[in-house]
Legacy VTK file of the C-alpha trace (Angstrom):
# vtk DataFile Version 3.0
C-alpha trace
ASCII
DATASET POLYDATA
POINTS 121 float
0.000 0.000 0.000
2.559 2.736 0.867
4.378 1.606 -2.556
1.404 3.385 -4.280
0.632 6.029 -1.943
4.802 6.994 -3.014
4.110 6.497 -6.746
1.582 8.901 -6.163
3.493 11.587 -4.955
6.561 10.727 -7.244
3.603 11.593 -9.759
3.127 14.598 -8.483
7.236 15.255 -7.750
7.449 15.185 -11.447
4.515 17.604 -11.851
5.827 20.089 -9.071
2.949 19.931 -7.283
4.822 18.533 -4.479
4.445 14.816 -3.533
4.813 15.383 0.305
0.978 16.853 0.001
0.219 13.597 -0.220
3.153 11.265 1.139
3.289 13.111 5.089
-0.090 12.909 5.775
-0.743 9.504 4.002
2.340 8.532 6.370
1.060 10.301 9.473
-2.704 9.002 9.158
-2.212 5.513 7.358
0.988 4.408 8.640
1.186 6.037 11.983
4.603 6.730 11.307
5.555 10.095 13.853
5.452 13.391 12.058
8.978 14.268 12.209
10.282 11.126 10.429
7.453 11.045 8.114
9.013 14.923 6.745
12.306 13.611 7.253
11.903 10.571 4.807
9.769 12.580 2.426
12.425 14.596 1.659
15.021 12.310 1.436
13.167 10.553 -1.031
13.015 14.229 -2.861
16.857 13.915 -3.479
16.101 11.103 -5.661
12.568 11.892 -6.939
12.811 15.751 -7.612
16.403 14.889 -9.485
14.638 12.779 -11.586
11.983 15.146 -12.631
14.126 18.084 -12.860
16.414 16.194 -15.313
13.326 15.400 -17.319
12.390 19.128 -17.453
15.593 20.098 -18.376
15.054 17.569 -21.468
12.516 19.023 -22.531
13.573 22.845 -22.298
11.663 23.516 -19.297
14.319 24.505 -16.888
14.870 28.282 -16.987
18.652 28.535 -15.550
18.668 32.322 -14.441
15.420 31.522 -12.061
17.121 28.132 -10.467
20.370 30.463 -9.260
18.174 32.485 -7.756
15.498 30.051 -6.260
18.923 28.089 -4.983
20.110 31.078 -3.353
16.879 31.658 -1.092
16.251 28.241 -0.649
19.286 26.386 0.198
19.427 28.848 3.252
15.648 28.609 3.755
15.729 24.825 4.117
18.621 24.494 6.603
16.708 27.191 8.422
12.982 25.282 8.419
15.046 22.067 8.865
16.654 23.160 12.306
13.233 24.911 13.446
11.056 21.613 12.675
13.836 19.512 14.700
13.145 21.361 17.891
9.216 21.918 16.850
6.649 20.197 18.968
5.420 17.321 16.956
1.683 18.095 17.680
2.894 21.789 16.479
4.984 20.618 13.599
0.946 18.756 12.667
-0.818 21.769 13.002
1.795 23.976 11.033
1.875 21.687 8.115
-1.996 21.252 7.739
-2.207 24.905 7.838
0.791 25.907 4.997
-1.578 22.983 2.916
-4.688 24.891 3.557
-3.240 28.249 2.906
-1.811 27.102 -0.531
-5.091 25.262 -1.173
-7.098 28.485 -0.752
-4.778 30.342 -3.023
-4.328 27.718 -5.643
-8.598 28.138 -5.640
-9.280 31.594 -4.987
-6.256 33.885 -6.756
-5.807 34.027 -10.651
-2.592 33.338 -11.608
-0.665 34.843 -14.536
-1.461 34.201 -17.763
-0.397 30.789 -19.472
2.862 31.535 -21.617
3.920 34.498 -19.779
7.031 33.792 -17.379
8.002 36.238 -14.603
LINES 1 122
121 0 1 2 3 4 5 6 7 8 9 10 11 12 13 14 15 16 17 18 19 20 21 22 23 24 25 26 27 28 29 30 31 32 33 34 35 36 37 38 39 40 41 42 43 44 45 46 47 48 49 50 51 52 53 54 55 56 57 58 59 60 61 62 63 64 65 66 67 68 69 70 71 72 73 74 75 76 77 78 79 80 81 82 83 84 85 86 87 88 89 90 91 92 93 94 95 96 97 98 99 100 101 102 103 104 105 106 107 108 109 110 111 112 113 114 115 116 117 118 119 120
């Protein structure tokens, strides 16, 4: 079962929708595994899945290399950052947090327009 619940979010890895939307709470809730380790092992499986899909991007043209030097420069510090805050974060806390980044996308995702297709900022 957790085999396809992780081809599922490799899906979505590949899509950049983000397979942990799927994988941490299908861990947390199916498999009872605790929430820290259940972030923890969804992104060490994003070493392997998101280098996957971001070769396949670049393939295809996709990969725009003056955004990635700048997304790497505010997220490589960004994740050592969140990574040392979720370590000493609560686990019920760490829960609550992550539910409520999900919602907060969710609602955006359905309520904002986005820019039009084609046109990259």
């Amino acid at each position: 079962m957790i085999i396809l619940v992780a081809l599922g979010a490799g899906i979505l890895t590949g899509m950049a929708v983000g397979g942990g939307v799927i994988l941490v709470p299908a861990l947390v809730l199916l498999f009872h595994v605790p929430q820290h380790s259940a972030q923890a092992a969804v992104l060490a499986a994003y070493l392997a899945t998101s280098t996957v899909a971001a070769f396949t991007h670049r393939r295809q043209g996709n990969l725009l290399g003056r955004c990635l030097g700048r997304i790497l420069l505010g997220s490589l510090p960004g994740a050592f950052i969140g990574a040392a805050l979720a370590v000493r974060t609560p686990p019920e806390l760490l829960r609550r947090s992550y539910g409520g980044v999900l919602i907060a996308v969710a609602l955006y995702v359905f309520l904002v327009r986005g820019p039009a297709e084609g046109r990259q900022e």
